[in-house]
C-alpha positions as CSV (number, residue, x, y, z in Angstrom):
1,X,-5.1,15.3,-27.3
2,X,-6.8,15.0,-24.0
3,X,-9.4,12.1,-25.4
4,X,-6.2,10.5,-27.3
5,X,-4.6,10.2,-24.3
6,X,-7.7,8.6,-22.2
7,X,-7.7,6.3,-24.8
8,X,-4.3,5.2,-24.8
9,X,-4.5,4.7,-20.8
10,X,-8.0,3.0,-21.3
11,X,-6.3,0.4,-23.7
12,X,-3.7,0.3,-21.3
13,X,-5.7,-1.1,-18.4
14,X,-8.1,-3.5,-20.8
15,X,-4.4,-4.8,-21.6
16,X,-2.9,-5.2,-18.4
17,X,-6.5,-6.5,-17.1
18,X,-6.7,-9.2,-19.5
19,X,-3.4,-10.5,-18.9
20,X,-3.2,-10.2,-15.3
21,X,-6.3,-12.7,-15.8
22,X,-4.4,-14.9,-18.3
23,X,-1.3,-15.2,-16.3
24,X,-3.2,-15.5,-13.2
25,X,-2.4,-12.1,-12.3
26,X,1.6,-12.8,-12.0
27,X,1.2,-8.7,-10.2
28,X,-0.4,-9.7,-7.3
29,X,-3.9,-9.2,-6.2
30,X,-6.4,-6.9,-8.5
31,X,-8.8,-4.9,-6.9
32,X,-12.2,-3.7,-8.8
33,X,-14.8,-1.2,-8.3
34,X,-17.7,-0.2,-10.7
35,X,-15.6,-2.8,-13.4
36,X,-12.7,-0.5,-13.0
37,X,-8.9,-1.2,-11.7
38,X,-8.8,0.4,-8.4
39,X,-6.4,-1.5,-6.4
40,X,-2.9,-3.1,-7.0
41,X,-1.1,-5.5,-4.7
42,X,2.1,-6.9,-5.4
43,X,2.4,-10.7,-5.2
44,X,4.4,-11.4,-2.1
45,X,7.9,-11.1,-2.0
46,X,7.8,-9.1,-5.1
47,X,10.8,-7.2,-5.2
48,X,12.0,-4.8,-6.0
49,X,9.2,-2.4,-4.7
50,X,10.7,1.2,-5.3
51,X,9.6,4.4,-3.9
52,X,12.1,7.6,-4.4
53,X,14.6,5.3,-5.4
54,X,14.7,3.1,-2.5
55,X,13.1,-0.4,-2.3
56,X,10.6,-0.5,0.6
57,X,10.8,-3.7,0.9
58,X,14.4,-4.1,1.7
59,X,14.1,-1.6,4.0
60,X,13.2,-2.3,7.9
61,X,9.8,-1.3,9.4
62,X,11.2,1.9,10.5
63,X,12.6,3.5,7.4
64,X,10.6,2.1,5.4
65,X,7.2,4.1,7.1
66,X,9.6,7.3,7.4
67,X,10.1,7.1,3.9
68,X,6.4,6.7,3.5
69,X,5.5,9.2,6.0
70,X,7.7,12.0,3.9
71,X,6.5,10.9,0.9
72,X,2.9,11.3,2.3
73,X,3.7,15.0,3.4
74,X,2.0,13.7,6.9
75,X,1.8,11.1,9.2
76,X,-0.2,7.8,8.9
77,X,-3.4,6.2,9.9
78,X,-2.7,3.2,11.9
79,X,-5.2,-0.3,12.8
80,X,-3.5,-3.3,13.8
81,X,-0.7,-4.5,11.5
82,X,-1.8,-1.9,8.7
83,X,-0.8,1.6,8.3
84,X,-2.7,4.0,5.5
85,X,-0.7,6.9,4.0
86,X,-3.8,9.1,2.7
87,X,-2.0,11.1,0.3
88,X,-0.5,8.1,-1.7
89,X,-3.6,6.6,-1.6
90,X,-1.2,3.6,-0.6
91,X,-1.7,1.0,2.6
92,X,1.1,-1.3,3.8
93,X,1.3,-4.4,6.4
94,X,3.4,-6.2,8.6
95,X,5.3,-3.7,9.0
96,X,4.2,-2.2,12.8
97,X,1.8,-3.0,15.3
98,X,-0.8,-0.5,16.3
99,X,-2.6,-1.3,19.6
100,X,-4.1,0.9,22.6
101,X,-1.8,0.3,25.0
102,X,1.3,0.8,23.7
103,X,0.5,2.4,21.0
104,X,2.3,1.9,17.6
105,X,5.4,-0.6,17.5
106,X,7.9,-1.5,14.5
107,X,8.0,-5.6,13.3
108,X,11.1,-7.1,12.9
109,X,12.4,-10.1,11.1
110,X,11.8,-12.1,14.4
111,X,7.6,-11.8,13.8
112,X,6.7,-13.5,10.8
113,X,3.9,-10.8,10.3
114,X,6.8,-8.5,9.0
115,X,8.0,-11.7,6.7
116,X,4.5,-11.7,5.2
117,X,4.1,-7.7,4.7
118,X,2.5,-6.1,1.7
119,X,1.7,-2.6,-0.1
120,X,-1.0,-1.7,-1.4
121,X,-1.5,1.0,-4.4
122,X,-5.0,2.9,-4.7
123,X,-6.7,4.6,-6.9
124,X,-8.3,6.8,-3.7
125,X,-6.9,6.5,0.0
126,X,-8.7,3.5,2.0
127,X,-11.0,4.9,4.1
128,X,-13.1,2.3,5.5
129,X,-17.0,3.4,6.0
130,X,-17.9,2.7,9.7
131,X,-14.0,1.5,10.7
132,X,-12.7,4.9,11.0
133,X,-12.6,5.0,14.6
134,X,-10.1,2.2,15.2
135,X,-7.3,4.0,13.5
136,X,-4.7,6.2,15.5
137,X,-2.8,8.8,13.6
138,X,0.5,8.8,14.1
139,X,4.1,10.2,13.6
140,X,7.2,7.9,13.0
141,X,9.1,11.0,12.3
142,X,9.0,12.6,15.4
């Protein structure tokens, strides 16, 4: 059953592969490792986006990263506009600012950053070799 099933999800992703490529990937962007699907990222301003049956993307910065940040049973890794939620494997943008001075900071429909945010599905969490350092972990929960 177990090699039935590896199939099935094997043909699954040849499928989904080769008409991502025909319809110029109407999912968003594709990322590969070793010839494998490792990365998904919805086109912009695909919608709905849901997560415990609320759309992230309707939601504002804030409850959108709480709902991520329960989800993730932790808080997030934050660098610039991009917060990683390691346990989802799953990155978002344009939703906060990180920076050293005043730490981490919620967009809002007045920056066009937040207008232009994305999420990004993983097969492993993102940890960047050698970048590491210039992510803060932080709690929007608290």
């Amino acid at each position: 059953m177990k090699g039935a099933r590896q199939w099935r999800c094997f043909l699954y992703e040849v499928f989904i592969i080769k008409v991502c490529h025909e319809i110029e990937c109407l999912f968003g962007v594709l990322g590969y490792q070793a010839e494998r699907l490792a990365e998904i990222t919805p086109a912009q301003n695909q919608r709905p986006l849901f997560l415990d049956g609320k759309d992230i993307q309707s939601l504002g910065a804030l409850g959108a990263l709480a709902l991520l940040e329960r989800l993730n049973g932790g808080p997030a890794r934050y660098a610039a506009t991009e917060a990683a939620f390691d346990n989802l494997a799953m990155s978002v943008d344009g939703f906060c600012i990180a920076e050293p001075i005043t730490g981490v900071r919620m967009l809002d429909e007045a920056d066009e950053r937040f207008a232009g945010r994305t999420v990004t599905l993983r097969a492993e969490p993102y940890l960047p070799e050698g970048e590491m350092d210039r992510f803060v972990i932080h709690s929007v929960l608290k």
